[in-house]
N, C-alpha and C positions, 0 to 999 in steps of 0.2 A: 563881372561878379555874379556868382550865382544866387538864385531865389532863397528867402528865409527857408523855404522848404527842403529843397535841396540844400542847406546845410544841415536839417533836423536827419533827414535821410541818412546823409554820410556818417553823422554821430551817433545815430544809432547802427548803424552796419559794423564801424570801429569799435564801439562798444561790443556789437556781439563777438564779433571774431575775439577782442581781450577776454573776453568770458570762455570762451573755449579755448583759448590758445592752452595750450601745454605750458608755455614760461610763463615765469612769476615777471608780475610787475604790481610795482610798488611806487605810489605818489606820497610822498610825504615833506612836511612845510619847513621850509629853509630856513626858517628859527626857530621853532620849537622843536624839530624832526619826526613831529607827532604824525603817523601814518594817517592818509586823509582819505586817500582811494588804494584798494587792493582787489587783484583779481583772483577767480576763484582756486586755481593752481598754485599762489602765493598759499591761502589758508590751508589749502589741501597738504602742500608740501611741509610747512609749519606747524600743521596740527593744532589751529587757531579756528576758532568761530570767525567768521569776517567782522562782524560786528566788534569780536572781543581782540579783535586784530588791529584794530583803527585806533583801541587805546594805550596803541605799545609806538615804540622807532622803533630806527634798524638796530640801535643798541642791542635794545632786548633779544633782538634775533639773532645777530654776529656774535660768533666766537670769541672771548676773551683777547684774544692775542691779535684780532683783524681790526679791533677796535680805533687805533691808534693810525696806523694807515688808514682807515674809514674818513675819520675826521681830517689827515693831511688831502687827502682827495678832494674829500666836501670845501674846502676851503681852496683850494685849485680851482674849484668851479665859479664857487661865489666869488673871488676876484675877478672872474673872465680871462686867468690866465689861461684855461684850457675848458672846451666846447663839451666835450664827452671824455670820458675814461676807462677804460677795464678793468678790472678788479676780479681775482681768484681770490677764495674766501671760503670759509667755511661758516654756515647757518646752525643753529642750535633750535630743535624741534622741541614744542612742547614737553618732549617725555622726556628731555634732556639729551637724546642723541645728536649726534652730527649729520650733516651731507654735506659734496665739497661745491659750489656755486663756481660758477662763467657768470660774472653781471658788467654789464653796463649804465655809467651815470651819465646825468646831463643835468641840464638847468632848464627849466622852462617858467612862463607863469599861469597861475589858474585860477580865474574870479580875481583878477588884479595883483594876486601876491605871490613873491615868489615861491619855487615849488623844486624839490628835486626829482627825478623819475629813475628810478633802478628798475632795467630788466635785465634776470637772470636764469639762467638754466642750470638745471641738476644733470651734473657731469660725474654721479654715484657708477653708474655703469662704463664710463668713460678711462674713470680712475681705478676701479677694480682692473678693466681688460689690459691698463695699464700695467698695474702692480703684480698682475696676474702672469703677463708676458716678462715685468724684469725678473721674477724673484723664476718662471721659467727657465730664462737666459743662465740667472745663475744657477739653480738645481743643474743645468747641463754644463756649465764650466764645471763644476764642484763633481761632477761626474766623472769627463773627460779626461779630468785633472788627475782621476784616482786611478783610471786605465790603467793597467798592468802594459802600456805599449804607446803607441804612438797614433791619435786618428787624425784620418785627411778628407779630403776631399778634392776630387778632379772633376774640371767644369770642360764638356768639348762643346762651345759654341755650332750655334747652327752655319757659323763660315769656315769651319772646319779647325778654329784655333782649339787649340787647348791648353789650360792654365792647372795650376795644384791651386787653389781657391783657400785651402785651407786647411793648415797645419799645426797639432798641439805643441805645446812647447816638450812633453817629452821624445821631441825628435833628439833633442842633445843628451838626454841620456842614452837613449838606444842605439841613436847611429854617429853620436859625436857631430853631427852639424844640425843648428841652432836654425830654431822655425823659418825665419825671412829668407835665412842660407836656400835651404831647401826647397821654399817655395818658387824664390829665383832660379832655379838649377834644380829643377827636379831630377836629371840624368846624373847630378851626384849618386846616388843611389845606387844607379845601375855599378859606378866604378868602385863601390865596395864589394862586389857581389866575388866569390872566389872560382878561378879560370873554372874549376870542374865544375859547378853549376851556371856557370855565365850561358853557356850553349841553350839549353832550358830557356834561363828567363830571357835570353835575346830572343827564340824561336817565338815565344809568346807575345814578347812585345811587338815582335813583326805581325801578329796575324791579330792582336787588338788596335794596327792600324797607327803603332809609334806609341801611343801613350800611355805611360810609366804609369807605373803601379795600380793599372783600370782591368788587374784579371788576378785568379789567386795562383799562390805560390809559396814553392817554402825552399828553401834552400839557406845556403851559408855564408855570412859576409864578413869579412878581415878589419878590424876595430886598430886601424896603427897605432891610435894613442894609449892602448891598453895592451897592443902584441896580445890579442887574442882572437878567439875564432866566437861568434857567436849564432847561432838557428833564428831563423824570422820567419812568421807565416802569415802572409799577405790576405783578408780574405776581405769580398767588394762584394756591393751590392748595386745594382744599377738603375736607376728611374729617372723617367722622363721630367723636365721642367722649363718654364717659357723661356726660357734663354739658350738651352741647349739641353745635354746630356749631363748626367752629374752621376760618379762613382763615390759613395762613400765607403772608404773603409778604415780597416784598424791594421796596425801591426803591430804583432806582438814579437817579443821574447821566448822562445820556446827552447832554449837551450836545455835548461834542469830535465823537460822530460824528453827530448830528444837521447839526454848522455842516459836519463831513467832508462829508455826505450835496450838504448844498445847495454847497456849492463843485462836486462832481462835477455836480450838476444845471447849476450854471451852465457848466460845462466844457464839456457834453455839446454845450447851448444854441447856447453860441459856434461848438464845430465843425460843430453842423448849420447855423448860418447860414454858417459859412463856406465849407461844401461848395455848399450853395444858392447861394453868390454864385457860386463858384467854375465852378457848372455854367451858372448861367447867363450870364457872363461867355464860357464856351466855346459855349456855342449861340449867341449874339452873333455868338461870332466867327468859328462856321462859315455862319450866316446871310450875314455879310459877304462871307464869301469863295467860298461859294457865289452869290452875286449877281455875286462879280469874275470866275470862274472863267465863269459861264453868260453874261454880256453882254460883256466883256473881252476874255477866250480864245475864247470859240463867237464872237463877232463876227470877231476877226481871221482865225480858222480858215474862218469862211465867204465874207471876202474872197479864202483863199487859193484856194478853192475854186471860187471866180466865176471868177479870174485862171487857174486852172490850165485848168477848160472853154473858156476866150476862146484860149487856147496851143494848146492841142490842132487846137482847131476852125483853126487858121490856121499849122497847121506845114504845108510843104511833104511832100505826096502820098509823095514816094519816101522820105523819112527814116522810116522804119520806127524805128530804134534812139531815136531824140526820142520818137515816136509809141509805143513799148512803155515807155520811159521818165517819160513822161507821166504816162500811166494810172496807175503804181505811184505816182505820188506821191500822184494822187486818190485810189486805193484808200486809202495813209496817211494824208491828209487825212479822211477818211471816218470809219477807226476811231480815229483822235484826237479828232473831234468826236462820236463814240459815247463813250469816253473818259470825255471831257468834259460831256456829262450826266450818267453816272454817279456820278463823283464830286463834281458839284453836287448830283445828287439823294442821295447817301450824307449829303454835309454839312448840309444841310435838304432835305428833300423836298416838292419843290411839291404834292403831294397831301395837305401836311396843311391849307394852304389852301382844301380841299372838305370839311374835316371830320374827328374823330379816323377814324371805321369808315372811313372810302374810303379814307384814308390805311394804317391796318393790315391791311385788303384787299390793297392794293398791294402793301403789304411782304412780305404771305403769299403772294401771289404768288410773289415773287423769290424766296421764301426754297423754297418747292416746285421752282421750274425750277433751282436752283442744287442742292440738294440729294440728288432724286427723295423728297423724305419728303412725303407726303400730307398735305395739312391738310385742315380744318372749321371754320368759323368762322362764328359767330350772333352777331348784334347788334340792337338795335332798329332797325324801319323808319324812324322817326323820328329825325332829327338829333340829335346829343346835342352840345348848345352847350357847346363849354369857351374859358377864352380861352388866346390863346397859349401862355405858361409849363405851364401844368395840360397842356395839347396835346401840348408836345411832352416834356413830360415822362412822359406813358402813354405817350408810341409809342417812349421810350428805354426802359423798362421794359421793353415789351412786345420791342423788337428784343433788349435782351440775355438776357433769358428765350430766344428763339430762337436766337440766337447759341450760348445753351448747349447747348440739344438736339442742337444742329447736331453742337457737340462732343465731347459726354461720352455722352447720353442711348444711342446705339442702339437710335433708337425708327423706328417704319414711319410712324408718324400723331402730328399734333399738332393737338388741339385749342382753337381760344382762343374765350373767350367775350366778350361786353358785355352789361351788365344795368346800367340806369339803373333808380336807384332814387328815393324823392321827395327825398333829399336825399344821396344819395353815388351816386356808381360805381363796381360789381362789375369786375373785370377778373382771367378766370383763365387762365391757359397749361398744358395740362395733355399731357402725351406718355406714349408705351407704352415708356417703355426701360426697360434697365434699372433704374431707380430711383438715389434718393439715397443713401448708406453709414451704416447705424443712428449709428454712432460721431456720423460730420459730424450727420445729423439733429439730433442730442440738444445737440452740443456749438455748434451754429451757425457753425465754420468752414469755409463755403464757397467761400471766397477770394475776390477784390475782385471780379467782376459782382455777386456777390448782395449783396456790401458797399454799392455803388453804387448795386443798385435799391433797398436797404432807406435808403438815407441820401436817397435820393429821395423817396422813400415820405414819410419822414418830414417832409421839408422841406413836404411836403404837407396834413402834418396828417392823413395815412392809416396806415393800417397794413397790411403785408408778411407773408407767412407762404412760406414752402417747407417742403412736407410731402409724404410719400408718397403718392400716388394710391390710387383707391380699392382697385381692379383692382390695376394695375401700372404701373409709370412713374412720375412726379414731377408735382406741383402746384403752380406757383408764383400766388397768391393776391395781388391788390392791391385795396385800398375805400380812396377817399377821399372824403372831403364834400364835397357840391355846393351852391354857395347857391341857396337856396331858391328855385322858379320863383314869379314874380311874378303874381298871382292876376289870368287874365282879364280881360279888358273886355268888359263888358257891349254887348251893341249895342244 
């Protein structure tokens, strides 16, 4: 046995440590339940003086409703049916709030009499990271659940297995088989897929190493029990975790804007055929009228013109006033039939009949003596064969690219180029002016010329660009395909 000292020793070292401990403990007397010892964590947690602490039980401190179990416990104890107990509970603080309690009872005695001892912990942080993680859990069902699609998750173990981990229940709506279905059988999936997309998601599924649905994709899979076709797009994210590898992702539904997609494709279709018809319908019909305007008009114009020189030559010597008279109408006879080529040649230009380059030769011409703006213009030596429509559709291109320079650019020089290539034609128009507005660059509204030459373009089967110059100025850029030249003959 040890010395009276050495027990004063250890009763006060126990003491201290109950004095600092963090848990509440509470001595109070097995018949009257009047609280007899409490440490300082007890009053702290209850918002008690210690003193005004000693003249309450647990009554006063337990919740209304723990009440009842409190006393079937205390009486567990006092029979000696049972040593010690646990007890979740909830405590009532001074100001009248809650915390939830972890306690422990026991029976002991103190100064001869019996005693019961409750230590318990404040599990307030315990119960929130709780409550915090389920009503989590549920925000992310209630999430999931709303998904316009199906999500998963694929786990590839560090032994190289791999499982689907985890599957919403709208797999049965999406793909007609039911979450466990699919989680067992993730290769279900692949045999919806339709033969002309299967090649795709097989290739990908071979080079992610076999495992289904851990890459993105979209393709189209065969619904039997609805005899329909519906659009899926697969999109995964991947990150690392202690078990292995883990894909989450989602599928969705994308049919609506898939069929959206090809209705605007066919839209598009229609109004470039229709603009094609539309332009060519108009070069028709200046063709035409440039044929009436040039043999029609220049014919009748050069009869008048025959008739006015036969007048002149045969007015009488003294009529001076017929005689100055005359002349004026030749002189307007003259620039009506000046006129009158011009605006035949504006409507079709018989120089495109020598070719595109002679042709936008010509027109760089006109467009230098009318403007004073300097051009430069290369093109191959050789003839670059197009047939009509392809023809006059570069040299509409190419005049309203210059149309615009004329207008906006305030440039000194423009340069256009031609490069034939083995199977398209280069065509660029490029000026020192000012430039095009970042805003319009970006945004592509340039307003109806450049509408025109890109719906040209297009009609072509080429492709358009307006873009900044290297230097300074603007770039308007056309390539279209050329069929292929017909391979030599041998001599």
């Amino acid at each position: 046995m040890g010395s009276p000292r050495q027990a004063t020793d250890e009763g006060a070292l126990l003491k201290a440590i109950l004095q600092e401990s963090a848990t509440e403990l509470m001595v109070f007397d097995a018949d009257t339940l009047q609280i007899v010892q409490a440490n300082p964590s007890a009053a702290h947690n209850l918002q008690y003086p210690l003193k005004s602490l000693q003249k309450l039980t647990p009554l006063d401190v337990l919740a209304p409703e723990d009440t009842q179990t409190f006393h079937t416990l205390l009486a567990l104890l006092k029979s000696g049916k049972k040593r010690r107990i646990a007890l979740n509970a909830h405590c009532r603080r001074r100001d009248g709030s809650r915390y939830p309690v972890e306690a422990r009872l026991s029976c002991a005695t103190h100064r001869g009499q019996p005693v019961f001892i409750c230590i318990a912990d404040d599990i307030s942080q315990r119960e929130a990271t709780r409550q915090a993680l389920a009503h989590s859990a549920s925000d992310l069902r209630a999430i999931v659940a709303h998904i316009p699609g199906m999500a998963y998750q694929v786990l590839r173990k560090h032994d190289g297995t791999t499982s689907l981990r985890y599957v919403s229940e709208q797999s049965a709506q999406l793909l007609g088989i039911k979450a466990p279905a699919l989680r067992a059988h993730p290769e279900r999936f692949a045999g919806l897929i339709l033969e002309e997309d299967k090649a795709d998601y097989l290739a990908r599924l071979a080079a992610a190493g076999g495992s289904h649905m851990t890459f993105n994709w979209e393709g189209r899979i065969w619904m039997e029990a609805w005899k329909d076709v519906k659009w899926v797009n697969l999109r995964v994210s991947r990150r690392e975790a202690p078990d292995g590898l883990i894909w989450d992702g989602i599928m969705l539904n994308v049919t609506h804007s898939k069929q959206a997609e090809a209705e605007i494709r066919r839209s598009r279709a229609q109004l470039s055929a229709l603009a094609a018809h539309v332009e060519a319908v108009k070069e028709q019909e200046r063709l035409h009228l440039a044929r009436e305007v040039h043999d029609d008009l220049g014919g009748n114009l050069t009869a008048i013109k025959i008739g006015l020189s036969w007048l002149k030559r045969h007015l009488p010597p003294g009529e001076a006033g017929l005689i100055e008279r005359t002349a004026y109408l030749d002189n307007v006879v003259d620039q009506t039939i000046e006129a009158t080529h011009r605006i035949a040649s504006n409507l079709r230009p018989a120089m495109l009949d020598f070719g595109i380059v002679s042709a936008i030769d010509w027109q760089l011409q006109r467009f230098s003596h009318n403007t004073d703006i300097a051009h430069e213009f290369s093109a191959p030596d050789a003839a670059i064969p197009l047939d009509p429509e392809l023809a006059i559709a570069v040299f509409r291109i190419v005049q309203e690219a210059l149309t615009n320079v004329a207008k906006h650019a305030r440039a000194s020089k423009v340069k256009v180029s031609l490069v034939r290539d083995r199977d398209s034609l280069r065509v660029s128009v490029t000026d020192d002016g000012q430039g095009i507005q970042p805003c319009r660059g970006k945004s592509g509204k340039h307003g109806f010329g450049v509408l025109g030459m890109r719906e040209r373009a297009a009609a072509l089967g080429g492709e358009f660009s307006v873009q900044p110059a290297r230097r300074r100025g603007t770039q308007v850029s056309l390539r279209i395909p050329l069929p292929a030249a017909p391979p030599a003959t041998p001599k």
